[in-house]
N, C-alpha and C positions, 0 to 999 in steps of 0.2 A: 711309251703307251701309244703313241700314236702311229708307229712301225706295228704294233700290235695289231690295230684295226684295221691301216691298211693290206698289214698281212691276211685278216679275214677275208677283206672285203675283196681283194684278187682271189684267195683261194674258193671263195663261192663265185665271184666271177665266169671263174676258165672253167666250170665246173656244172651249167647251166642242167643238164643231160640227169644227172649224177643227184643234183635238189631237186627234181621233178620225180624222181623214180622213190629217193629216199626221202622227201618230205620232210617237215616237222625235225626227224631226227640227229638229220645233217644242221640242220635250223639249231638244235639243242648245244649239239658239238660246238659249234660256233662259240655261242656263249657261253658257254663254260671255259672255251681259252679265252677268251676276251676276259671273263671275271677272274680267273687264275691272274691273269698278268692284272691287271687291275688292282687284286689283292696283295699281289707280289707289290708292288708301287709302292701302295698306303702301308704296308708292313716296313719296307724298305725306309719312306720316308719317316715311321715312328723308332724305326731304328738308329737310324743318323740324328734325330733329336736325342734320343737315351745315350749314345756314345758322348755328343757333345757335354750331357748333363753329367755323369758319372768321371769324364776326363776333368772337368775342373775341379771335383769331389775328391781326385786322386790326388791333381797337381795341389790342395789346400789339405792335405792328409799329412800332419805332422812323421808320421812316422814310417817305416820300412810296410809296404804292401805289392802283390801282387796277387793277378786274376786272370781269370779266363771266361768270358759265357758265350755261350752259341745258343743262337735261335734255332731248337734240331727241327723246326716244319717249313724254316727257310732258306735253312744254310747260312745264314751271316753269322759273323765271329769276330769278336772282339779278347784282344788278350793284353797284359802291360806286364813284364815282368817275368813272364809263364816260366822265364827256363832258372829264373834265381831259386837257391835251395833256402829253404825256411825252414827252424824247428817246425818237427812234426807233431808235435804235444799227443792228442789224441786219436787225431786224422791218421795215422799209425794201425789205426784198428781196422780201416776199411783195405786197404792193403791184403791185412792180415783175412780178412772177414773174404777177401776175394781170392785169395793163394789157397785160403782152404780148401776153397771150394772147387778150385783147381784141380788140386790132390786127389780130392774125392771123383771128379771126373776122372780122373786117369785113372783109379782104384788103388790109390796111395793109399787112402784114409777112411776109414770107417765113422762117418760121425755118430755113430749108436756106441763107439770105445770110448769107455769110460774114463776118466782122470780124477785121482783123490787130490783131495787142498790141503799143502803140504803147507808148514809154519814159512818156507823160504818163498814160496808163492804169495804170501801177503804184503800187499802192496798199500800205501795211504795213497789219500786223493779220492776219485770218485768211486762208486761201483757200490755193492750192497755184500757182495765174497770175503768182504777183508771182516765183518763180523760173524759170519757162519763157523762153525763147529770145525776145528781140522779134521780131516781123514773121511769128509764129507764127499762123495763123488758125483761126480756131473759128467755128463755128456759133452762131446764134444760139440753137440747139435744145441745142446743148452747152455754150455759157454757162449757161446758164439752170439745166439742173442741178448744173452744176459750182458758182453760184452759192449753190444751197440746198441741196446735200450736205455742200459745204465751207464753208455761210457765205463765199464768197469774194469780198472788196471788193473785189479787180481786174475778176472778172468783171460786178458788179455798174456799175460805174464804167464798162466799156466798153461796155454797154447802155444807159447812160444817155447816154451820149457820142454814141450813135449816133441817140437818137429825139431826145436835147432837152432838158433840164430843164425849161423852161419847158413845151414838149410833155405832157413826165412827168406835172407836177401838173397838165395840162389833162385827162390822161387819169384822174387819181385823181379828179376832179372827175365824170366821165361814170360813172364806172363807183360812184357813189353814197360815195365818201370824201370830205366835204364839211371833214376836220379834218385831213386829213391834206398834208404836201407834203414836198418834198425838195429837198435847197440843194447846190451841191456843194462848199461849204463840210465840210457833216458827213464829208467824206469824211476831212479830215484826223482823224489819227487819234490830237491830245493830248490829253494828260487833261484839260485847260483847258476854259474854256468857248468858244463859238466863237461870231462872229455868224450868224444867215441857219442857223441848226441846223435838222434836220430834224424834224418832230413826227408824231406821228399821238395817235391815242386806244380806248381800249379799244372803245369805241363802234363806232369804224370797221373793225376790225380785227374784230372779232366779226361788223358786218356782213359782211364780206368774207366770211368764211370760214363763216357763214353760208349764203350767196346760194351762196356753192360745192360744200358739201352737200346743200342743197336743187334742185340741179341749175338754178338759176334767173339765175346766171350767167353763161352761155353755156350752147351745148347739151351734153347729157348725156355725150358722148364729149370734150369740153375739161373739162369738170367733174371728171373720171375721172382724166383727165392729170394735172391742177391736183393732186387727192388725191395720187395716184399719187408726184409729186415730192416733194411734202409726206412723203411717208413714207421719202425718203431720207437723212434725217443720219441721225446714231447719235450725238449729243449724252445724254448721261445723267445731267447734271450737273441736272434741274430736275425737268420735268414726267414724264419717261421716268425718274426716279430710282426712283421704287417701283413701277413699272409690270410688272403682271401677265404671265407670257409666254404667256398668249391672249387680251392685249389687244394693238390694235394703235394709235400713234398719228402722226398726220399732221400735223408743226406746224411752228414756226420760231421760232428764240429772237433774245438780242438783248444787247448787252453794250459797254457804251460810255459813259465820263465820268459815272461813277455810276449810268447805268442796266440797269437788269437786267432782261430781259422771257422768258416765252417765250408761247407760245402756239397754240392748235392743236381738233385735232378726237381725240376715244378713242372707238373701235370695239370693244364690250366685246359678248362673248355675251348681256350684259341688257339692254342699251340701247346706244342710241352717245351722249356729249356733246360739247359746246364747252367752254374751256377758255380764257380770256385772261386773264393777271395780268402787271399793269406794273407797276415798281417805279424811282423812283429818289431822286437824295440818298443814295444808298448809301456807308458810310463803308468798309464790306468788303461785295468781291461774295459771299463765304463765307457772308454773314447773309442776302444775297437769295435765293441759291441755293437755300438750305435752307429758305426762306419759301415760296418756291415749290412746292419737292418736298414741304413737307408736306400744301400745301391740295392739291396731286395726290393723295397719300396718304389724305386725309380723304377727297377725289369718288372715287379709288375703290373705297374701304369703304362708301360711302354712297348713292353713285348706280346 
């Protein structure tokens, strides 16, 4: 901070000529980098208190976890674990929800084509598709949020049915998820362990939702979308537990054979962040939950 001020205070120094002619204005410029670095400081120092606070939270966390969050209006970044693979449980859909969209940019896919809900497409677990009428047909535009409003493995399952599996993790592959894949194994839904499970990793999952914020994932109007759906559940069991109501956030969680994830992007009046924590080995999802909701609780006191 204080190279800060001296850096002003030269630069208006050697510069006598220059504040006489521009007045006021140059006066303005001034402090506005003096309060940038300033803000940059007090931001910095709430940050190394929230790292200190969530690292002990981790190091007393019984169970298998890993995370990622970046402050995106600072650039600071903290991650623990980012590259271990985790069941993917439901976190599986935002993947899929961003490959789609993919496609559809390149003119793969049509999301106005239609897909019927076939008996082998019903899937148990979450979603509202596993009760509807078979030979029912949806959009591919209305799968997809029906998919991540409702967390729905039916809808999920008949997307995947229709581009590929194999397809699938070609496209997790192009679109920079180098750890990610999906089996359609995962889809059963015992508590057992299963072969051919689905995995991703904090790493990729961060990326993803990263490149989607930064509008560098498609162009700015898919980008928008991608948010857009993102801010459709109303899950409040994790990251949305203690979450401010002039914050807003855009995520996707995840709940499956011990694992417990959510993760996502918060739009807050101060800044916006990222936000991934996986969890699994979970003996009650009660302990992940609440593990969850409090490092949310901590980022948003501290970020």
């Amino acid at each position: 901070m204080n190279n800060s001020r001296q850096q002003i205070k030269r630069t208006i120094s050697i510069m006598p000529s220059i504040l006489w002619v521009a007045g006021l204005g140059l006066l303005i410029t001034a402090t506005q980098l003096y309060s940038r670095h300033y803000d940059r400081d007090k931001a910095f120092a709430r940050w190394a208190t929230f790292i200190n606070e969530i690292s002990a939270h981790v190091e007393e966390y019984p169970y298998s976890a890993g995370m990622v969050i970046q402050d995106l209006k600072y650039g600071f970044s903290f991650s623990y674990q980012e590259n271990e693979k985790f069941i993917s449980a439901s976190l599986i859909k935002l993947p899929i929800l961003c490959g789609l969209y993919s496609m559809r940019d390149h003119g793969l896919v049509s999301f106005d084509h239609e897909l019927v809900l076939r008996k082998q497409d019903v899937t148990p677990g979450s979603g509202i598709l596993r009760k509807q009428k078979l030979g029912t047909r949806y959009t591919i535009r209305e799968l997809l949020r029906i998919m991540i409003k409702e967390s729905d493995n039916t809808a999920a399952k008949m997307l995947t049915r229709h581009i590929g599996f194999s397809r699938m993790n070609m496209i997790f592959q192009d679109i920079g998820l180098t750890s990610t894949n999906i089996s359609h194994k995962s889809f059963n839904m015992t508590r057992h362990k299963v072969r051919d499970e689905s995995y991703t990793t904090p790493r990729d999952i961060s990326y993803l939702l990263r490149s989607v914020y930064d509008q560098q994932f498609c162009s700015p109007v898919v980008c928008r979308e991608i948010i857009d759906t993102l801010k459709l559940p109303d899950d409040r069991s994790r990251l949305a537990r203690y979450l401010p109501d002039e914050y807003e956030l855009a995520h996707k969680t995840g709940l499956l054979r011990g694992a417990c994830h959510d993760a996502g992007i918060v739009f807050t009046p101060r800044g916006d962040y990222l936000i991934c924590i996986m969890t699994e080995e979970n003996q009650r999802y009660y302990t992940a939950k609440r593990f969850i909701a409090h490092i949310g609780r901590l980022a948003y006191n501290q970020i």
